[in-house]
DOBA-486318 format. One record per residue (C-alpha): residue in one letter; x, y, z; residue number from 1. Coordinates in pm, 1 decimal. Layout:
BEGIN
+---------+----------+----------+----------+-----+
| residuo |     east |    north |       up | num |
+---------+----------+----------+----------+-----+
|       a |        X |        Y |        Z | NUM |
...
+---------+----------+----------+----------+-----+
END
This chain:
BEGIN
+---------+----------+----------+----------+-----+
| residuo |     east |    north |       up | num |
+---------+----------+----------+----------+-----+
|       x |  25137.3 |   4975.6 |  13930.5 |   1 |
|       x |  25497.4 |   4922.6 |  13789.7 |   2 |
|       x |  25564.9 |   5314.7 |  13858.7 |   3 |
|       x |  25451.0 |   5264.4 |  14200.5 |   4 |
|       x |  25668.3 |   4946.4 |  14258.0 |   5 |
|       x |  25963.8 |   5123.3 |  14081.8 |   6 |
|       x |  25923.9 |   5394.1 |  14326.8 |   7 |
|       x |  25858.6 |   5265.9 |  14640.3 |   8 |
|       x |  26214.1 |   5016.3 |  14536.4 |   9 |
|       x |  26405.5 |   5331.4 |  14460.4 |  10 |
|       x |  26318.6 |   5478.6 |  14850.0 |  11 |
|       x |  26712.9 |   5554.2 |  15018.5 |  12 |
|       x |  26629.9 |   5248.5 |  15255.2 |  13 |
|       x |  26420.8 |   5026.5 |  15037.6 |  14 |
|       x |  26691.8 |   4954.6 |  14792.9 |  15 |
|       x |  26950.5 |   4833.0 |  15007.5 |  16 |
|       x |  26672.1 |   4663.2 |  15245.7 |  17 |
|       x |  26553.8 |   4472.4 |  14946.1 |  18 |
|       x |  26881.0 |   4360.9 |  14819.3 |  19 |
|       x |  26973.7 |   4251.8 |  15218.8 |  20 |
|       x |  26638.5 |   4018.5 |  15183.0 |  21 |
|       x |  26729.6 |   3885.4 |  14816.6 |  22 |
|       x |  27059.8 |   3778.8 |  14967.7 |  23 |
|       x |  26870.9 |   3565.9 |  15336.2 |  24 |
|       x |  26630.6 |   3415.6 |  15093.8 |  25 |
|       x |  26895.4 |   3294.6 |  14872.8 |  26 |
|       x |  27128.3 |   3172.2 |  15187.0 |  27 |
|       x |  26839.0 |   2970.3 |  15293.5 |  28 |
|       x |  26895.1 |   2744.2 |  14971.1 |  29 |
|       x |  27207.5 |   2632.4 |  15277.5 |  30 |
|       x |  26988.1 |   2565.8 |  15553.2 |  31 |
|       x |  26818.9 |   2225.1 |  15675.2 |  32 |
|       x |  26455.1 |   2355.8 |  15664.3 |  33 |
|       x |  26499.5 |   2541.3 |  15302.1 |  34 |
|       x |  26137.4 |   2377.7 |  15204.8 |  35 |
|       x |  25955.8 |   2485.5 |  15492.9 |  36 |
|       x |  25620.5 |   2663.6 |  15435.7 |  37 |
|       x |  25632.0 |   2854.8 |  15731.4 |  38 |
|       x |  25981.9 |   2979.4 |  15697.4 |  39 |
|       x |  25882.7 |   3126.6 |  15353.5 |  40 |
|       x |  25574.0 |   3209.8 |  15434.0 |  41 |
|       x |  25738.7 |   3474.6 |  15724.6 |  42 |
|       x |  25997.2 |   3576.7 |  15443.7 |  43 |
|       x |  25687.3 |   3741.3 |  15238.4 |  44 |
|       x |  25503.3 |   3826.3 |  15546.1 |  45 |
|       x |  25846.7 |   4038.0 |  15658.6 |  46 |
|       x |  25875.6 |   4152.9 |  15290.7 |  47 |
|       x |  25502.6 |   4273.7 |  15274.6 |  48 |
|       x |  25508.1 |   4437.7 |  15578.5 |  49 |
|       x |  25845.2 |   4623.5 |  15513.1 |  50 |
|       x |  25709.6 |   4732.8 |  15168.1 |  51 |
|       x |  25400.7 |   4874.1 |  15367.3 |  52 |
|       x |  25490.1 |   5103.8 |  15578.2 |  53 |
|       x |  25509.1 |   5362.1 |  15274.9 |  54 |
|       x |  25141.9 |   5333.7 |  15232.2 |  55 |
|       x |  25091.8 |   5448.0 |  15614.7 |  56 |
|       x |  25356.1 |   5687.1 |  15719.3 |  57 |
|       x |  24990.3 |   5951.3 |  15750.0 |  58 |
|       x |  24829.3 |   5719.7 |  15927.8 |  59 |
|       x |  24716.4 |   5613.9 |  16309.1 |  60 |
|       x |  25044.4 |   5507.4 |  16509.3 |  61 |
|       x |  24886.5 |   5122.4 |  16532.9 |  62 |
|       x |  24831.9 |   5045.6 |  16231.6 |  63 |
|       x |  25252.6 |   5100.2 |  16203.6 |  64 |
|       x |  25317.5 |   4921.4 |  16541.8 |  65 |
|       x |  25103.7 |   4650.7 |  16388.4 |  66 |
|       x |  25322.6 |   4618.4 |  16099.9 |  67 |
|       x |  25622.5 |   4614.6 |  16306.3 |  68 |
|       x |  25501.8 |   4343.0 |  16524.0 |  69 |
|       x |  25467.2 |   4120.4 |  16260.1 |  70 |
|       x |  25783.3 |   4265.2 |  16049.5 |  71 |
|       x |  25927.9 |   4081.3 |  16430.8 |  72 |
|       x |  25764.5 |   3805.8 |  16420.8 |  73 |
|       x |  25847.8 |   3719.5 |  16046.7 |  74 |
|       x |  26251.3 |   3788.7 |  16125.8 |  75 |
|       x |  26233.0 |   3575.1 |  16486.0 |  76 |
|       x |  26049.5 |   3321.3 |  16270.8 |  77 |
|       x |  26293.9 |   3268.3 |  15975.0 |  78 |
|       x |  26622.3 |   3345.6 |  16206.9 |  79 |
|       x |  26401.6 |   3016.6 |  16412.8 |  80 |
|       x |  26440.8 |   2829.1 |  16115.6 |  81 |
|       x |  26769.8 |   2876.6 |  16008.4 |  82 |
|       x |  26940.0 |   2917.2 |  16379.9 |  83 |
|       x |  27251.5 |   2700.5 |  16313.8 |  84 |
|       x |  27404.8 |   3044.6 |  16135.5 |  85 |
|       x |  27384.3 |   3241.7 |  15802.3 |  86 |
|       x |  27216.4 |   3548.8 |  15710.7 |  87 |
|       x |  26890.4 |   3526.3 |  15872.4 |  88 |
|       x |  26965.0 |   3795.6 |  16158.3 |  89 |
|       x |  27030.4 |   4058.5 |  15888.8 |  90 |
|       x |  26655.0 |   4083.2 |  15855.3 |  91 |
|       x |  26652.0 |   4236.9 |  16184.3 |  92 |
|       x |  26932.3 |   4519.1 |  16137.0 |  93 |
|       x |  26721.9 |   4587.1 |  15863.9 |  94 |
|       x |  26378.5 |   4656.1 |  16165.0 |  95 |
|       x |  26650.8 |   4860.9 |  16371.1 |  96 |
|       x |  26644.2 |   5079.2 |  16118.7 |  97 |
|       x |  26301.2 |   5111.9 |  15993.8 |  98 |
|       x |  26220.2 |   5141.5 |  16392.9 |  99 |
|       x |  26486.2 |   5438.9 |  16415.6 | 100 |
|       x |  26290.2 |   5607.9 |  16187.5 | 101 |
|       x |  26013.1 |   5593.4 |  16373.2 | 102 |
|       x |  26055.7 |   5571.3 |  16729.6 | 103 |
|       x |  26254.9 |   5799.7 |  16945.9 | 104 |
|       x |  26581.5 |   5670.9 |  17096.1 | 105 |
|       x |  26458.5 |   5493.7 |  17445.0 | 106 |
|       x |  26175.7 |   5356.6 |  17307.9 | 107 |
|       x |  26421.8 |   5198.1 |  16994.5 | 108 |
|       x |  26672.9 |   5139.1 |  17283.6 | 109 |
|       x |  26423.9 |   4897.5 |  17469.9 | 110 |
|       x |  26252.5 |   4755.6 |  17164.1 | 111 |
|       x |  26612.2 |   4638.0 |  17020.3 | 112 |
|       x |  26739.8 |   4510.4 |  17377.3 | 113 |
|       x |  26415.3 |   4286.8 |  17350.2 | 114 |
|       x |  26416.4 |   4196.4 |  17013.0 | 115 |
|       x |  26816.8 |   4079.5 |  17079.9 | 116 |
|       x |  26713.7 |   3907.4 |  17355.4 | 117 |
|       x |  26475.7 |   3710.2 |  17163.2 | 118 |
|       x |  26761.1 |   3602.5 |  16897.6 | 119 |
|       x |  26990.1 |   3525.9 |  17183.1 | 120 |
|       x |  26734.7 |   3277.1 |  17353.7 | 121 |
|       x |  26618.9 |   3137.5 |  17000.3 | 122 |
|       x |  27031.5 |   3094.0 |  16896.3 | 123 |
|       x |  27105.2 |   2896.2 |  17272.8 | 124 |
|       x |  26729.6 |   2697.4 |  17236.0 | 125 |
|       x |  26877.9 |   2539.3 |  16838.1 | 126 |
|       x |  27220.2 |   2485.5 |  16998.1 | 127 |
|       x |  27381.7 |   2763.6 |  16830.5 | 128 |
|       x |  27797.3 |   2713.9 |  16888.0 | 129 |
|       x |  27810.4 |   3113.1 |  16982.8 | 130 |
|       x |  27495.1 |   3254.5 |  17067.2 | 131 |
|       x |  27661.4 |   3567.9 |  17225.2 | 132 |
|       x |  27945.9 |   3605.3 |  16994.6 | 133 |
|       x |  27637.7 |   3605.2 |  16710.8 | 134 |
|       x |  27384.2 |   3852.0 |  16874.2 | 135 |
|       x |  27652.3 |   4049.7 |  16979.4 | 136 |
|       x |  27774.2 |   4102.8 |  16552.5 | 137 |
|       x |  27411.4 |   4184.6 |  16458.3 | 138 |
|       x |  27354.1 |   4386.5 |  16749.6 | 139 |
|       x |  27670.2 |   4600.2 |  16649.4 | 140 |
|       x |  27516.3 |   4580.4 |  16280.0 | 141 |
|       x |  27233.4 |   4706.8 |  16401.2 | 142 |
|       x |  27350.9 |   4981.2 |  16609.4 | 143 |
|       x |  27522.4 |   5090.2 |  16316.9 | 144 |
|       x |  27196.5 |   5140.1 |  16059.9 | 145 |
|       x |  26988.4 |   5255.6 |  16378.7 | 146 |
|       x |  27235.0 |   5546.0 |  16349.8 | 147 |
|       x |  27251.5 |   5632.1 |  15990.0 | 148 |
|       x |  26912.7 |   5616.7 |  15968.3 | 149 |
|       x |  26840.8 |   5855.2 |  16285.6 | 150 |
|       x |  27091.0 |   6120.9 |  16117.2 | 151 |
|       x |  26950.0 |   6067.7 |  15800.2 | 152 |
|       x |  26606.4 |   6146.5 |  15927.7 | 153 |
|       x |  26762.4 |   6428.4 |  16138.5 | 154 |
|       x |  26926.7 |   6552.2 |  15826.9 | 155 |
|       x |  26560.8 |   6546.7 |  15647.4 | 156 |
|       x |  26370.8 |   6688.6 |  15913.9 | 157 |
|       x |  26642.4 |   6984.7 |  15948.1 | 158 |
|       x |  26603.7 |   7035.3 |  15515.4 | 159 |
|       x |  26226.0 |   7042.5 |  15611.4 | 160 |
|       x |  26279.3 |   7291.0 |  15863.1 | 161 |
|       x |  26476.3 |   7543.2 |  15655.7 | 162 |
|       x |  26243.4 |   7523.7 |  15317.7 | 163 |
|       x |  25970.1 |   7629.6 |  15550.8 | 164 |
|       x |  26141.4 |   7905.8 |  15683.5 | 165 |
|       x |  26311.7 |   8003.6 |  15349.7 | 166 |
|       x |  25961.7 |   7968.1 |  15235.5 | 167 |
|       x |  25818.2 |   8246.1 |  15535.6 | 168 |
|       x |  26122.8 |   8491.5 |  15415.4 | 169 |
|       x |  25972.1 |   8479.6 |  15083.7 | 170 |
|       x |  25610.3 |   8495.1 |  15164.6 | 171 |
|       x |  25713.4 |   8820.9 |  15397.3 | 172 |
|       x |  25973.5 |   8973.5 |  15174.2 | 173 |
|       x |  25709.1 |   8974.6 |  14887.2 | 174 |
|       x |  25501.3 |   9172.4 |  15131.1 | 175 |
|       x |  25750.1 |   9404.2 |  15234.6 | 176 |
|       x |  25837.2 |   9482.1 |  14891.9 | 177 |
|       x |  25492.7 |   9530.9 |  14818.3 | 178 |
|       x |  25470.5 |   9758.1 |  15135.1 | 179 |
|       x |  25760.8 |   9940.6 |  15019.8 | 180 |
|       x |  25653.4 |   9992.3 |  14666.3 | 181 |
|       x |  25297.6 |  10182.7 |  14797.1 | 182 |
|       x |  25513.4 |  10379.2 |  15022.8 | 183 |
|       x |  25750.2 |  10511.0 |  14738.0 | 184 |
|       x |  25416.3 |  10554.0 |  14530.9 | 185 |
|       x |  25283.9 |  10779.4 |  14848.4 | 186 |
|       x |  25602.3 |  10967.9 |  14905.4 | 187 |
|       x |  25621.9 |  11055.5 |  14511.9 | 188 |
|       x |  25252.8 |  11149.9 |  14507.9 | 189 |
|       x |  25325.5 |  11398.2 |  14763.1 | 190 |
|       x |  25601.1 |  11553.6 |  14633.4 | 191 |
|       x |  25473.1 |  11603.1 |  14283.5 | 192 |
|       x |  25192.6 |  11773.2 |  14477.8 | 193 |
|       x |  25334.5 |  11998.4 |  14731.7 | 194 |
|       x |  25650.4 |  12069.5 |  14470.4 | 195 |
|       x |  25520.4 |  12131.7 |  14142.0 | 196 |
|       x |  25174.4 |  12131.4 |  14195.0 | 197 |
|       x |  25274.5 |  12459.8 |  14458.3 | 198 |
|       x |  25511.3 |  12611.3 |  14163.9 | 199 |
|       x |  25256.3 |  12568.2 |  13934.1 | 200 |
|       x |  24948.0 |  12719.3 |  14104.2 | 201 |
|       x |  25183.5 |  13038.8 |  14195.4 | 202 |
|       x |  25301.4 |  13048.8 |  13778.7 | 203 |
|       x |  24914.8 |  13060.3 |  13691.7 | 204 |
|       x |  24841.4 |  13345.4 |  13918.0 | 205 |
|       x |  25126.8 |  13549.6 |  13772.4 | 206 |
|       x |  25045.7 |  13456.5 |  13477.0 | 207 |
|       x |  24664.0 |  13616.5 |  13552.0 | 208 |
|       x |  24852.9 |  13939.5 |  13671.0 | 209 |
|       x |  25049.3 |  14000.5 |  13366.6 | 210 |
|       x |  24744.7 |  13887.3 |  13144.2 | 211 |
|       x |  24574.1 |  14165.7 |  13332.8 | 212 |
|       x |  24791.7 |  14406.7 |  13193.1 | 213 |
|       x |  24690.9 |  14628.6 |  12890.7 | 214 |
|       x |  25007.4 |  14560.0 |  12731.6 | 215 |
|       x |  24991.0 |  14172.2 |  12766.2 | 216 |
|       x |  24650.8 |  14162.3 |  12774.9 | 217 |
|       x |  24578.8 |  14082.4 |  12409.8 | 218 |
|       x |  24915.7 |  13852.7 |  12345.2 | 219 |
|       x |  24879.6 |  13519.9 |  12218.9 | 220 |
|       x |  25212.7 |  13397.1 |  12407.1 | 221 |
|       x |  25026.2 |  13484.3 |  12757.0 | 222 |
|       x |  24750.5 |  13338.4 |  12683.7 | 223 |
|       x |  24938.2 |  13035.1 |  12548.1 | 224 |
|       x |  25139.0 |  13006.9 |  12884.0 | 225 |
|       x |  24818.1 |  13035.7 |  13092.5 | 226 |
|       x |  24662.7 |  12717.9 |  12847.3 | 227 |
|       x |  24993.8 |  12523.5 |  12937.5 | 228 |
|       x |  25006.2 |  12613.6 |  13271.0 | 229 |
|       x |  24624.4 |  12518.6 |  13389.4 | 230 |
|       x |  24685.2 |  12162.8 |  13120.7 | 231 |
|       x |  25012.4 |  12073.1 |  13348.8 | 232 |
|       x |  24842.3 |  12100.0 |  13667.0 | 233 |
|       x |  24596.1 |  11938.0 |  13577.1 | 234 |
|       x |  24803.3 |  11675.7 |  13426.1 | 235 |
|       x |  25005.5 |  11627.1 |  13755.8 | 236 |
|       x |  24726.0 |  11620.1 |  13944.3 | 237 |
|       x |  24650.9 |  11299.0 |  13750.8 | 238 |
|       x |  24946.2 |  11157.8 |  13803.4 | 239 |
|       x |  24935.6 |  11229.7 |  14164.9 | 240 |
|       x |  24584.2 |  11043.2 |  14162.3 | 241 |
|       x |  24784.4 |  10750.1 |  13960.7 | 242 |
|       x |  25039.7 |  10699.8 |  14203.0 | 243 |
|       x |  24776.9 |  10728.2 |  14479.1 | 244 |
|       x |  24565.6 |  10458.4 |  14367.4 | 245 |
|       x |  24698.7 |  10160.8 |  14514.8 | 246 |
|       x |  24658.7 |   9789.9 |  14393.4 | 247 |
|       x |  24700.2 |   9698.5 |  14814.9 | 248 |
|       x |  24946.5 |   9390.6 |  14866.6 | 249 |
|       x |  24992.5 |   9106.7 |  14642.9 | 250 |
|       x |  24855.4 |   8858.7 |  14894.9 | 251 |
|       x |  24835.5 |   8536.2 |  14613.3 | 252 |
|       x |  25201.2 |   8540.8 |  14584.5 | 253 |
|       x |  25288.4 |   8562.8 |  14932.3 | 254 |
|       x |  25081.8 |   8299.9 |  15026.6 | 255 |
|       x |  25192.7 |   8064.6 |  14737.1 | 256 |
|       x |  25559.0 |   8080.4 |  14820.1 | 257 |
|       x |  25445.1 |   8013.3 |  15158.7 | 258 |
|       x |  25333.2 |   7694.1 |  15027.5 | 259 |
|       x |  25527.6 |   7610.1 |  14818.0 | 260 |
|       x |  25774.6 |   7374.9 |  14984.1 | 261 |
|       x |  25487.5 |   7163.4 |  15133.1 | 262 |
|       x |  25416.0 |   6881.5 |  14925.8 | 263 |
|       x |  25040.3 |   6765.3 |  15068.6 | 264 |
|       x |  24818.8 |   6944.2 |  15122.1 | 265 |
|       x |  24846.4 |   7129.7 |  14863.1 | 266 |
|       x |  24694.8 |   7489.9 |  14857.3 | 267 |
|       x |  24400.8 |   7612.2 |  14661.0 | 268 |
|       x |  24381.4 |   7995.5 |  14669.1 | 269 |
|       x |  24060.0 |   8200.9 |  14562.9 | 270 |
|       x |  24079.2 |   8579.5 |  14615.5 | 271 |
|       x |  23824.2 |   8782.9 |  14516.7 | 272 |
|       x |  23855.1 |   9084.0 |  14234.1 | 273 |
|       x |  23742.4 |   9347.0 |  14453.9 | 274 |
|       x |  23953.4 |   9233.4 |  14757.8 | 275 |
|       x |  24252.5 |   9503.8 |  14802.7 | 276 |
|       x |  24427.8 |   9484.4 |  15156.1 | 277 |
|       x |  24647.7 |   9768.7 |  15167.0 | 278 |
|       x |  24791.7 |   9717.8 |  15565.1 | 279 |
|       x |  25085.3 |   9529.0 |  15575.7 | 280 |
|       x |  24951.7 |   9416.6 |  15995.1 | 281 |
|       x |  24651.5 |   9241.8 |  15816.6 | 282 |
|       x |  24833.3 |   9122.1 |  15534.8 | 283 |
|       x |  25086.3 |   8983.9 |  15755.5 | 284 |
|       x |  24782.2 |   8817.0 |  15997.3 | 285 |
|       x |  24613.5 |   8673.3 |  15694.9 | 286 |
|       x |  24962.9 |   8511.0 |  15627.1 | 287 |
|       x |  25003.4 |   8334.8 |  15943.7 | 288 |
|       x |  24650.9 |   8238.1 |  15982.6 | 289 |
|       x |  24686.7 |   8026.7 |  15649.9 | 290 |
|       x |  25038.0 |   7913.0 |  15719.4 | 291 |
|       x |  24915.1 |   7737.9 |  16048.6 | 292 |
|       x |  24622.7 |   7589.4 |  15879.0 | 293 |
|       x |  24860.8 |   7458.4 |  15625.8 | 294 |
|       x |  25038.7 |   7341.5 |  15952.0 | 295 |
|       x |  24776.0 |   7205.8 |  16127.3 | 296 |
|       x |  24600.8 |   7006.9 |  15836.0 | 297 |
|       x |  24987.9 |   6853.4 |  15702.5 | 298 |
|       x |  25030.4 |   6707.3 |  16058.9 | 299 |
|       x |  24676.9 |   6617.8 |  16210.6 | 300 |
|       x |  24403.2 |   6584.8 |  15914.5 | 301 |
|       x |  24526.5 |   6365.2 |  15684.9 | 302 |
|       x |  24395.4 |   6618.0 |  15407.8 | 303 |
|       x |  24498.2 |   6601.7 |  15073.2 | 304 |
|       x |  24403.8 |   6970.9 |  14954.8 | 305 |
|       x |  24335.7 |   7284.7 |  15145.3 | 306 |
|       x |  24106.6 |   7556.9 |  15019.8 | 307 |
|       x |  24181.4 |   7925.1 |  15115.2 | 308 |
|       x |  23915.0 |   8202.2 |  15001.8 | 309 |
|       x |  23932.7 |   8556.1 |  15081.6 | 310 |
|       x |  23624.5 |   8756.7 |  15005.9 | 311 |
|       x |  23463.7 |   9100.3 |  15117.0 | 312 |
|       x |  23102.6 |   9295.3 |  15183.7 | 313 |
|       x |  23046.4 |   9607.9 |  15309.2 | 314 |
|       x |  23198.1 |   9626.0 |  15623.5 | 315 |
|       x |  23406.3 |   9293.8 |  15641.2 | 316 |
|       x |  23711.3 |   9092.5 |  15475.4 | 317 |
|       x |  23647.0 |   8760.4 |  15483.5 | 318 |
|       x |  23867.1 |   8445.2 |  15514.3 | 319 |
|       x |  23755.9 |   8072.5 |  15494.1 | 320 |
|       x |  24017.8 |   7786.6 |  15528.2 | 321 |
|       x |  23922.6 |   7443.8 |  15466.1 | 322 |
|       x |  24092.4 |   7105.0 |  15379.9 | 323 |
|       x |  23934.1 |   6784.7 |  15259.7 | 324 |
|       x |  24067.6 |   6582.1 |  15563.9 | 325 |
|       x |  23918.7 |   6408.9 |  15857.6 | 326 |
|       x |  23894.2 |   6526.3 |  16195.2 | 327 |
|       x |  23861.0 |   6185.4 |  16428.7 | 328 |
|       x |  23658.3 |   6311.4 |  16756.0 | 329 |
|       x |  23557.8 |   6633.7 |  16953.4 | 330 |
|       x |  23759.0 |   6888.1 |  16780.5 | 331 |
|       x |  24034.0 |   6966.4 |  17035.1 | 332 |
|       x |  24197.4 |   7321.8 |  16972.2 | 333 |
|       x |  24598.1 |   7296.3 |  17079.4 | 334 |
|       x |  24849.5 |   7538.4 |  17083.6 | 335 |
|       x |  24839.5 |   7603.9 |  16732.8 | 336 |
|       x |  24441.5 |   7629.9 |  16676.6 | 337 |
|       x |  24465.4 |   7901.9 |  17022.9 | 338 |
|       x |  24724.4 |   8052.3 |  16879.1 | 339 |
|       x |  24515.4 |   8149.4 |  16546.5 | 340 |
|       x |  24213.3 |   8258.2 |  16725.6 | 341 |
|       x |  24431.8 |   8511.3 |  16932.8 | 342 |
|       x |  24604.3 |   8655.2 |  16648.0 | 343 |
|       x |  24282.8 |   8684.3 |  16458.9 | 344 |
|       x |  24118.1 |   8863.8 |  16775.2 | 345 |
|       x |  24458.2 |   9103.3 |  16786.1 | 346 |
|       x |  24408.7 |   9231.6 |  16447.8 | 347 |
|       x |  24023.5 |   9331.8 |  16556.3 | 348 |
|       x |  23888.3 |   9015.5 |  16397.8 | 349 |
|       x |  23647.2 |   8708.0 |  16480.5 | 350 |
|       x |  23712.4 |   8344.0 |  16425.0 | 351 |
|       x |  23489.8 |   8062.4 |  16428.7 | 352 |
|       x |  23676.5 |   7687.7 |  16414.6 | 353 |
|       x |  23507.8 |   7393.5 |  16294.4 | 354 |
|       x |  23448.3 |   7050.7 |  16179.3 | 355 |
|       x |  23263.5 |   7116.0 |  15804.9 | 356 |
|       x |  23026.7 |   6902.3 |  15668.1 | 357 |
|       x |  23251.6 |   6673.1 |  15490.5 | 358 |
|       x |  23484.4 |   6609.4 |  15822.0 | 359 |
|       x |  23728.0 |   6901.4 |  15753.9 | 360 |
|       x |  23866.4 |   7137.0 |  15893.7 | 361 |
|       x |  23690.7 |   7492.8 |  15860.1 | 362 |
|       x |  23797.6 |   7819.8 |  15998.1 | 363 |
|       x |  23582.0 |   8105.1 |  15931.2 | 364 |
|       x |  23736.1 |   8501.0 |  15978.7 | 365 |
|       x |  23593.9 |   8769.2 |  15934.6 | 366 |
|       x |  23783.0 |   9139.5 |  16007.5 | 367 |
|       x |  23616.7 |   9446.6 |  15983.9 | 368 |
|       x |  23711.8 |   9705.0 |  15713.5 | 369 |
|       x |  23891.3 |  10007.4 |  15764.2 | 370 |
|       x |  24033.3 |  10316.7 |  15514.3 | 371 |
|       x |  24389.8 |  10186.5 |  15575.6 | 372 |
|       x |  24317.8 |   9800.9 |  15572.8 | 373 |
|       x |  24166.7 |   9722.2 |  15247.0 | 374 |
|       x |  23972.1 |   9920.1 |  14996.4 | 375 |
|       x |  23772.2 |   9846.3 |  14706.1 | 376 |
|       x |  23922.2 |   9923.8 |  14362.2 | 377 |
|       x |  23782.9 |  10203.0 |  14137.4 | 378 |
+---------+----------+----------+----------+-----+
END
């Protein structure tokens, strides 16, 4: 509990927010109401709801607008209370800015005309010696953290942005590499086999000439070159096999650097032994399949933990995707969920998208398998 506390105190905005109510609480010591219930009662009621917005930045969009409204109503009621001056209208440059994180700019636009409005008329109902000298300070105050905290969150969303992508440049890097290692392993293979493996058949047969001979016929050196001769091919005809037996991509890596910078949900990877997918077009359609999953679950389910397994029969790879959060309603496939199915059918593939039994998301793939897509290992 004191970790948590210590934590949610340390936020960027808590800190300073915190401090800003420490120093209205202790200006109200000033005021003619200082012992009033209900003026302390909306100081905690404003501090609650402040502190509680951390607890549902994941969830529905009332439950916040709740909290704001009474965040409102606990400001309007102490600045009520102590309307003859002081520091009461610094709890709401502190809303501005929680509301700038939150709202886009009209909607924050009309929300602090209103909420000004509201201190003006409560400032010229107690008598106030400047009512529009007074809004007019905290309104600039407010304008003021309403823009820090709108390039701040720009400034986040932006660092978001660019460890995802940095993220997809690993994940496909890693498979190009990959891609590019099995093609240097190919073109290798082939030369040992057309070069030396060509040299070396056309040494034997000479060798079988001259062996012929009556004069060579009966020397140990020719029949020591022939031994050496028949052992190398054969040897490089192992090593040709070598380099030709592929270990296919290494699809775990990729998709944990793709994951990587996303704190929740986290990822869960199971890949079978005998899964091998050797073309780089599936590998790279098995990467983007789980990367909007990842996507979709981070912004829409809620879910905690997503679990990716890749398996294969006979004929088929398989892929399941599923996370541990809630889908509220008809499942309603968007952009993104359309998206997946199509690039699943362009890579041959079938998809079938879900709610599973515990209220997650499931998406079941299935592709068929070809000699150049994935392989079983020896």
């Amino acid at each position: 509990m004191t970790s948590l506390l210590r934590q949610t105190l340390l936020q960027p905005m808590n800190l300073p927010a915190v401090l800003t109510w420490l120093a209205v609480a202790l200006s109200l010591r000033f005021n003619e109401d200082k012992g009033s219930p209900l003026l302390w009662t909306a100081m905690v009621v404003f501090a609650i709801c402040f502190l509680a917005h951390d607890a549902f930045k994941a969830r529905k969009a009332h439950w916040r607008a709740l909290l704001f409204a009474l965040e409102t109503a606990g400001a309007l009621t102490v600045c009520l209370f102590a309307s003859r001056g002081g520091a009461a209208p610094a709890l709401l440059v502190i809303l501005i800015a929680q509301l700038a994180m939150v709202y886009p700019p009209r909607v924050l636009i009309a929300l602090a005309i209103a909420i000004n409005l509201a201190l003006y008329l409560i400032l010229l109902k107690a008598g106030s010696p400047a009512p529009v000298v007074i809004t007019l300070i905290f309104a600039g105050f407010q304008s003021f953290s309403a823009l820090i905290a709108h390039y701040a969150l720009s400034a986040e969303q932006a660092r978001d942005r660019l460890a995802l992508v940095n993220a997809d440049l690993l994940a496909t890097r890693a498979l190009l590499a990959d891609s590019a290692r099995d093609a240097e392993r190919l073109r290798m293979a082939r030369e040992l086999h057309d070069v030396a493996g060509h040299k070396l058949t056309a040494m034997m047969l000479n060798l079988r000439v001259l062996a012929a001979e009556d004069d060579f016929a009966q020397r140990r050196e020719v029949l020591l070159a022939q031994q050496l001769a028949g052992e190398l091919l054969g040897d490089i005809r192992g090593v040709v096999q070598a380099l030709r037996d592929t270990r296919g991509l290494d699809l775990a890596t990729a998709l944990r650097a793709l994951a990587a910078p996303i704190p929740k949900p986290t990822l869960q990877l199971e890949i079978a032994d005998d899964v091998q997918v050797t073309d780089p077009a599936l590998a790279e359609t098995l990467l983007r399949v789980v990367q909007e999953a990842l996507t979709n679950s981070a912004r829409h389910a809620e879910a905690e933990r997503v679990t990716v397994r890749i398996d294969r029969d006979a004929s088929a790879l398989h892929l399941r995707i599923e996370d541990d959060g809630r889908v509220r309603g008809a499942l309603c496939e968007g952009n993104g969920l359309s998206g997946l199915r199509e690039r699943i059918a362009e890579a041959g593939g079938r998809a079938d998208i879900e709610v599973g039994p515990r209220g997650g998301l499931r998406i079941d793939a299935s592709f068929p398998l070809t000699a150049r897509t994935a392989t079983s290992p020896a």
